[in-house]
N, C-alpha and C positions, 0 to 999 in steps of 0.2 A: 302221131299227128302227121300226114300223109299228104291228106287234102290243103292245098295249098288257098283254095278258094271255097268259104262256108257260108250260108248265110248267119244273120246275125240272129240267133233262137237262145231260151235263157240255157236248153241241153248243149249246145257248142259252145257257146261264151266259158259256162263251168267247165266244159271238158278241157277245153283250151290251158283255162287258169289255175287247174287241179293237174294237168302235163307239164305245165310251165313248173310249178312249186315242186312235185312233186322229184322235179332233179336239182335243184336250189336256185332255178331261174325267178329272175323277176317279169310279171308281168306288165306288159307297157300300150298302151293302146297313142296309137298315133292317128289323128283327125285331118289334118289339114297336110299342105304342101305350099309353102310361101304364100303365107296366109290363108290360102281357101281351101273349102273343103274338097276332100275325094271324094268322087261321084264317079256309081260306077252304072250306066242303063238308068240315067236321071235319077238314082239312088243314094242317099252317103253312106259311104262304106269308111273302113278302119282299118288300118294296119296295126295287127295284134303279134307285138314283135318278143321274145321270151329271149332275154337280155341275160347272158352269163350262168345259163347252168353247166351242169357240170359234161353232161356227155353231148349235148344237144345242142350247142352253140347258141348263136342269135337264130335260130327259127323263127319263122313270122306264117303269120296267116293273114288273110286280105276276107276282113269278115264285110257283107252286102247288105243293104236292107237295114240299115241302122235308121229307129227312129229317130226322130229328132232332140226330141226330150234325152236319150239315152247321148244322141251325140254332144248336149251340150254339157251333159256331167263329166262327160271326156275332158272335154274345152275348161271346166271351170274348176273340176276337183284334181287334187291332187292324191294321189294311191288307190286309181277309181277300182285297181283290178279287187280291191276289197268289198268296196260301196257294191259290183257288181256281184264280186261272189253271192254276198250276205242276200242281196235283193233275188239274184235267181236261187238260189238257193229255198231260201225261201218261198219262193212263186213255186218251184218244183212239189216241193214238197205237201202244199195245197190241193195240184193235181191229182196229189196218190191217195 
């Protein structure tokens, strides 16, 4: 995980969240900043932070282009890096 800055697509979100586990990080998506959202070129974006793996530290990524619907499962759910996997995951897999 290199890129520092991604857009938000269901093939980065999963690569993101499949690097994060795959070193026993947790995935964490951060929304907002004292209260309001990040916006990045009138866009909301997320800070996608990989919280206690083992060789990886806290890496984060600054994902752009978040829709809204997606930003507000952020906001409302709790362990969304799942809700996301399972949903892109599944959107992928429809494509192929």
């Amino acid at each position: 995980m290199r890129e520092r800055v991604k857009r938000w697509t269901p093939e980065n979100v999963v690569e993101f969240i499949e690097w994060c586990r795959e070193d026993g990080g947790v995935p964490q998506f951060r929304a907002t900043v004292g209260g309001m959202p990040f916006k990045v070129d009138g866009e909301y974006a997320v800070l996608a932070v990989c919280w206690g793996g083992k060789t990886r530290g806290n890496e984060a990524v600054l994902f752009t282009g978040v829709p809204k619907e997606d930003l507000v499962e952020i906001l409302t759910r709790r362990g969304e890096w799942r809700y996301f996997l399972a949903l892109f995951k599944e959107k992928l897999s429809r494509e192929d």
